[in-house]
C-alpha positions as CSV (number, residue, x, y, z in Angstrom):
1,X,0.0,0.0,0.0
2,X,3.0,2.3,0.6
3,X,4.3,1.5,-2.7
4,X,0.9,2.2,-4.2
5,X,1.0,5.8,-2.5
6,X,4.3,7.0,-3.1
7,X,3.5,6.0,-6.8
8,X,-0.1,7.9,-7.0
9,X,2.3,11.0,-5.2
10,X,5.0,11.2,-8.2
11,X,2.0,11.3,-10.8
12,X,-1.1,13.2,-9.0
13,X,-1.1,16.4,-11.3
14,X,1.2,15.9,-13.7
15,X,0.7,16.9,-17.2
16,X,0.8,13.5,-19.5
17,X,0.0,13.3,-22.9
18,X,-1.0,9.9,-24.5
19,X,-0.5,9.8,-28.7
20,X,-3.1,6.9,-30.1
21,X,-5.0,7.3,-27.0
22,X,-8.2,6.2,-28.3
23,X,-7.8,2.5,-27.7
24,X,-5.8,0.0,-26.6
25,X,-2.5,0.7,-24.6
26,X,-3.1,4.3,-24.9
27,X,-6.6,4.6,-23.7
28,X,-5.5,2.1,-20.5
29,X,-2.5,4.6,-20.2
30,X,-4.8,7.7,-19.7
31,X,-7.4,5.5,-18.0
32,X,-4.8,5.0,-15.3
33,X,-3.3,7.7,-15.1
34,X,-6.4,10.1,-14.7
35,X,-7.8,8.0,-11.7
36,X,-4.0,8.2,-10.4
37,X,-5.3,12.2,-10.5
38,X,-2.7,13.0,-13.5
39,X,-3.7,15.9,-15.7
40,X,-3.9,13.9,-19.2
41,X,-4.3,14.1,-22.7
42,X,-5.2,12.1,-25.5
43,X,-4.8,12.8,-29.2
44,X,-5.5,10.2,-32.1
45,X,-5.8,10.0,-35.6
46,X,-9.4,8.8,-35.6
47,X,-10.9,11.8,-34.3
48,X,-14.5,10.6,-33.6
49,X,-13.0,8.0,-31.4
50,X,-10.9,9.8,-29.6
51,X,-13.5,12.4,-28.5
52,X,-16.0,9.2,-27.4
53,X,-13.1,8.1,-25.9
54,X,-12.0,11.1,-24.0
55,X,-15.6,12.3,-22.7
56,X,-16.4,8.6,-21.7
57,X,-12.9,9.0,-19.2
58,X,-13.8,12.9,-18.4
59,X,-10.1,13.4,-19.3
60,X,-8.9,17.1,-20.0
61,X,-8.4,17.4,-23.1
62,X,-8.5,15.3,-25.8
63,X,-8.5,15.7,-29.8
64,X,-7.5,14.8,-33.4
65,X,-3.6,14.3,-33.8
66,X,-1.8,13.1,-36.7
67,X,1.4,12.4,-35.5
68,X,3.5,12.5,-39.1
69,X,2.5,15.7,-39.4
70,X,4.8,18.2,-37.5
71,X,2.1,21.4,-37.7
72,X,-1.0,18.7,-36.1
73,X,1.6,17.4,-33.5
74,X,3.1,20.9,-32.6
75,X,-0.8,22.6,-32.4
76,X,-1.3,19.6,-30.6
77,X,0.7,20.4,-27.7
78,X,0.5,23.9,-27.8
79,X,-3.4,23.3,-27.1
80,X,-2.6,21.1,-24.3
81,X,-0.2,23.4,-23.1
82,X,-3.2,26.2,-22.6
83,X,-5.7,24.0,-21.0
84,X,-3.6,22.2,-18.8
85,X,-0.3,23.4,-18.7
86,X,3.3,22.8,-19.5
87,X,3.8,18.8,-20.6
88,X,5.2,16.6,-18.1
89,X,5.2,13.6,-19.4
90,X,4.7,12.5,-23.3
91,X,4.2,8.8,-24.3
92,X,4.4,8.0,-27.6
93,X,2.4,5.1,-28.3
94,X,0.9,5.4,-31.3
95,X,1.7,2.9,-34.3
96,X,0.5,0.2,-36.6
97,X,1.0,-3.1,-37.4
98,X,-0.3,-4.7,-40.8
99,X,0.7,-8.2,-40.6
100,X,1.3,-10.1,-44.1
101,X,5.1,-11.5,-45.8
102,X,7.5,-8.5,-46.7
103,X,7.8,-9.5,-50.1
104,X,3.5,-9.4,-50.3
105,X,3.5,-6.1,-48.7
106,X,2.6,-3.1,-50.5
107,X,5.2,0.0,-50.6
108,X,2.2,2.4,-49.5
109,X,1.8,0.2,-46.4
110,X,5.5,-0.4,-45.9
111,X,5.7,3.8,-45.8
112,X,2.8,4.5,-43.5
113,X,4.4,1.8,-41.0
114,X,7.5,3.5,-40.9
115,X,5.8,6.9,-41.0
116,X,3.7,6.4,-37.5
117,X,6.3,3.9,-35.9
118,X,9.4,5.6,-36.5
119,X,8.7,9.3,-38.0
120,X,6.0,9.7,-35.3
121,X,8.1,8.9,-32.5
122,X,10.9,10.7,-33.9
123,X,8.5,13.8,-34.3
124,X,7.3,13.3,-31.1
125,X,10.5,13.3,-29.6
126,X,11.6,16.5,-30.7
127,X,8.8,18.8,-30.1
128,X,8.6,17.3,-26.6
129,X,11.9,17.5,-25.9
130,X,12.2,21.4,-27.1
131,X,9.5,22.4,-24.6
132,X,11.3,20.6,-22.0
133,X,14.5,21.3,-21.9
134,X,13.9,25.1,-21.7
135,X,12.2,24.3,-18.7
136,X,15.0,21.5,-17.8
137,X,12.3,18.8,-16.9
138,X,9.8,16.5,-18.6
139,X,10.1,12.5,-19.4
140,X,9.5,11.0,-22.6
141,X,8.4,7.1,-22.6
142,X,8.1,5.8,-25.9
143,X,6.4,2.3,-27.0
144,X,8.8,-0.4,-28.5
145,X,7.7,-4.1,-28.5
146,X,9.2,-7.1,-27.9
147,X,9.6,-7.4,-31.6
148,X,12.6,-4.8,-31.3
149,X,14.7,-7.5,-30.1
150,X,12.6,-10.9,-31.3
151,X,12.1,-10.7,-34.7
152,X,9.0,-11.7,-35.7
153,X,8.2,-13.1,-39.2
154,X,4.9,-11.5,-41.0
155,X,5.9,-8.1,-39.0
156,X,9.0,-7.6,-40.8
157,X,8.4,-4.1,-41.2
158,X,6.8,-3.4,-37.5
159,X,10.1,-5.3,-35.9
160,X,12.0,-2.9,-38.1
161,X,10.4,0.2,-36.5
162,X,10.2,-1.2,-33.3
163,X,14.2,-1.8,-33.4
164,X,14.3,2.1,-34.5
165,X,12.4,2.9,-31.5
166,X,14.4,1.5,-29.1
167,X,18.0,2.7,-30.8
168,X,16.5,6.7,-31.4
169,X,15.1,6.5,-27.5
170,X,18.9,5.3,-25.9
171,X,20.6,7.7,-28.1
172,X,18.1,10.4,-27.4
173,X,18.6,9.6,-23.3
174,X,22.2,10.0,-24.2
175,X,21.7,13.1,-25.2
176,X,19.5,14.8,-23.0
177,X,22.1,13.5,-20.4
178,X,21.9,16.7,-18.0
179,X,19.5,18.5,-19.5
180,X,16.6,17.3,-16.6
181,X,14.7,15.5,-19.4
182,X,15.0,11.6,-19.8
183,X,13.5,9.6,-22.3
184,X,12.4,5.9,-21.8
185,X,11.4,2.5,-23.9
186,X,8.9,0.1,-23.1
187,X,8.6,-2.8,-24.7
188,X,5.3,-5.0,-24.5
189,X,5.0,-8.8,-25.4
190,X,1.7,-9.9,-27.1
191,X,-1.1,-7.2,-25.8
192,X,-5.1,-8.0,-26.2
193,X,-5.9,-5.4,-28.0
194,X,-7.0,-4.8,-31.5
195,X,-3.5,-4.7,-33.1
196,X,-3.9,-9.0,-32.8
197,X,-6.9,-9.7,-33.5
198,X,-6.8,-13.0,-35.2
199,X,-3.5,-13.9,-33.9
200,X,-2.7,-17.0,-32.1
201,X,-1.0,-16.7,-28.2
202,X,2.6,-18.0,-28.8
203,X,2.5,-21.5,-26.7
204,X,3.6,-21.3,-22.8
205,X,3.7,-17.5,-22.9
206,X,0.8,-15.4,-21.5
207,X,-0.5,-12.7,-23.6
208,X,-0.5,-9.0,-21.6
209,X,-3.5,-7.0,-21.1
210,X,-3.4,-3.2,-21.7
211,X,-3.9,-2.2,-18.0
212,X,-0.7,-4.7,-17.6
213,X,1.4,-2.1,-20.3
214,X,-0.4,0.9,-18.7
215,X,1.0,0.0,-15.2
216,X,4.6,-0.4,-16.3
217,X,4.1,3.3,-17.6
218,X,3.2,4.2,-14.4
219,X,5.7,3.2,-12.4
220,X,8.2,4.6,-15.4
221,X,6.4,7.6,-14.6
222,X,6.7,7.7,-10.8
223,X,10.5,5.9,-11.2
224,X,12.1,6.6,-15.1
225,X,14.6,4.1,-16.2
226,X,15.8,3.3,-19.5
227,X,13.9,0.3,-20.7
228,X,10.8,-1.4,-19.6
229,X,9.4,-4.9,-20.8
230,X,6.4,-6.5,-20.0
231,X,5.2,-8.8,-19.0
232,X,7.9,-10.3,-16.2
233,X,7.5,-13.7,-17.5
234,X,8.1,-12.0,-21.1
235,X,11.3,-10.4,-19.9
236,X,12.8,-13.3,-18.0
237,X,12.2,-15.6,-21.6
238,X,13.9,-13.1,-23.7
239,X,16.9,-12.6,-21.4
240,X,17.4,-16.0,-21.5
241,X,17.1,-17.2,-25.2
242,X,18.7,-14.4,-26.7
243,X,21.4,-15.4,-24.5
244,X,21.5,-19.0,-26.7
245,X,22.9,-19.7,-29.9
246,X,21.3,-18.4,-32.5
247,X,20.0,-21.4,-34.2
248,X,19.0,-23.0,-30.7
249,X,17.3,-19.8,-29.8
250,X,15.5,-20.1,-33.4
251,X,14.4,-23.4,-32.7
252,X,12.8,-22.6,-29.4
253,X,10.6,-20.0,-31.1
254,X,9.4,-22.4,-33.7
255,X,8.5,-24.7,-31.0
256,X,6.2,-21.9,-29.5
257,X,5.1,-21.2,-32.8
258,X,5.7,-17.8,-32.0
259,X,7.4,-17.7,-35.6
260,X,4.0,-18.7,-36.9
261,X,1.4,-16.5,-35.5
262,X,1.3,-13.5,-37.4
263,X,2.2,-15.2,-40.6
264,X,-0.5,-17.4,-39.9
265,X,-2.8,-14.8,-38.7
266,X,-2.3,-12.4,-42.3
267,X,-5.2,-12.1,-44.5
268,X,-7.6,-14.0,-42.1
269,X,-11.8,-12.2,-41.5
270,X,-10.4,-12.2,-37.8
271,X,-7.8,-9.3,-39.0
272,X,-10.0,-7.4,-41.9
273,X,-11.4,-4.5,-39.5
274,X,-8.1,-3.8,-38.2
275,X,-5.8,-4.1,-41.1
276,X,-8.4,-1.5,-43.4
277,X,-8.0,0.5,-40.2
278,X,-4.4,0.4,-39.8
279,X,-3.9,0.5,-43.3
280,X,-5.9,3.3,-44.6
281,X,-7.0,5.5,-41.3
């Protein structure tokens, strides 16, 4: 209970803003955080869900962001800026991932991955980290995956962003060194939310739920450290198989059939609402 307290201390009032917030990890994020009496908000590239979404949770501002686009992310936070004052705490969790072979997948789906994963974050980054450094304080936590260190066949392109993610946020920490502002990766393992609908649980590992990635952010939040994966059990497995040989370590994930599940899982009516979302949102 203790623990719980101090935590609900470090976050009570501060300023958090939540990119794909309408759903998923990033509605759980804001969820959380709101009842944890953090001043948050949500902006998403579906604007009619975000708004449903954001008066459902009463949250304190909330509205349409496109986070490739520098002038929607920078108006963005200006606007969040005036209603609840200066941003504490950005988490950039908005991205997509269409699942299907890389040589099947389209070049227009190939550049909007890498324009919400990667340019997003990268965006996000930036203008975050401007506005904090003058004031020489703020954290930026941005979402990874597991798949930036497991590759993952029939995500090529996700793992690919997912590995950026996690090599701009270390270098960005680096940087910021001193500055008051840090900048941290978390890195969920398979999450029930929409992004795998369809797709099979690889065997012997427990898939997360989004209030599971939403409490890891928290306690980032209330205690920042570089990298953050989750589950436990998730973290423990990759430590120790990426410690094995590589074929060994290969073989173990066919034997999950973790090497399977999104390959399998491409092109299925389980997927269809998702991938037109992801793909042409």
């Amino acid at each position: 209970m203790a623990k719980a307290s101090a935590t609900n201390g470090k976050v009570k009032g501060k300023v958090v803003v939540v990119t794909g917030g309408a759903r998923g990890i990033g509605l759980a994020t804001a969820t959380m955080l709101h009842r944890l009496g953090a001043k948050v908000a949500i902006g998403d590239v579906d604007e009619a869900a975000v708004k449903e979404s954001g008066a459902d949770v009463d949250l304190g501002f909330y509205a349409r962001l496109d986070v490739t686009d520098r002038q929607s992310f920078t108006t963005f936070l200006d606007d969040v800026e005036r209603e609840l004052g200066p941003v504490d705490v950005l988490v950039n969790n908005a991205g997509i991932c269409p699942a299907g072979g890389f040589l099947d997948e389209p070049d227009q789906v190939t550049q909007r991955t890498i324009d919400i994963n990667i340019f997003g974050v990268i965006l996000g980054t930036k203008l975050a980290a401007e506005r904090m450094v003058r004031r020489g304080n703020g954290h930026i936590i941005n979402i990874a995956s597991v798949g930036a260190v497991n590759p993952v066949p029939g995500i090529a392109t996700y793992c690919a962003t997912k590995f950026a993610v996690l090599g701009y946020t270390d270098t960005a920490r680096l940087e910021l060194r001193g500055t008051g502002v840090t900048a941290s990766v978390v890195m969920p393992t398979l999450t029930n939310t929409a992004m795998i609908d369809g797709v099979a649980s690889a065997t012997g590992l427990k898939n997360a739920e989004p209030e599971d990635i939403a409490e890891g952010i928290v306690s980032l939040i209330a205690k920042p450290k570089p990298h953050l994966t989750v589950t436990r059990a998730a973290a423990v497995l990759i430590g120790l198989t990426r410690r094995l040989p590589l074929r060994v370590y290969e073989a173990m994930n066919r034997a999950m059939n973790a090497d399977q599940i999104f390959a399998q899982a491409a092109g299925t009516a389980a997927r269809r609402d998702y991938e037109d979302r992801a793909r042409h949102s």
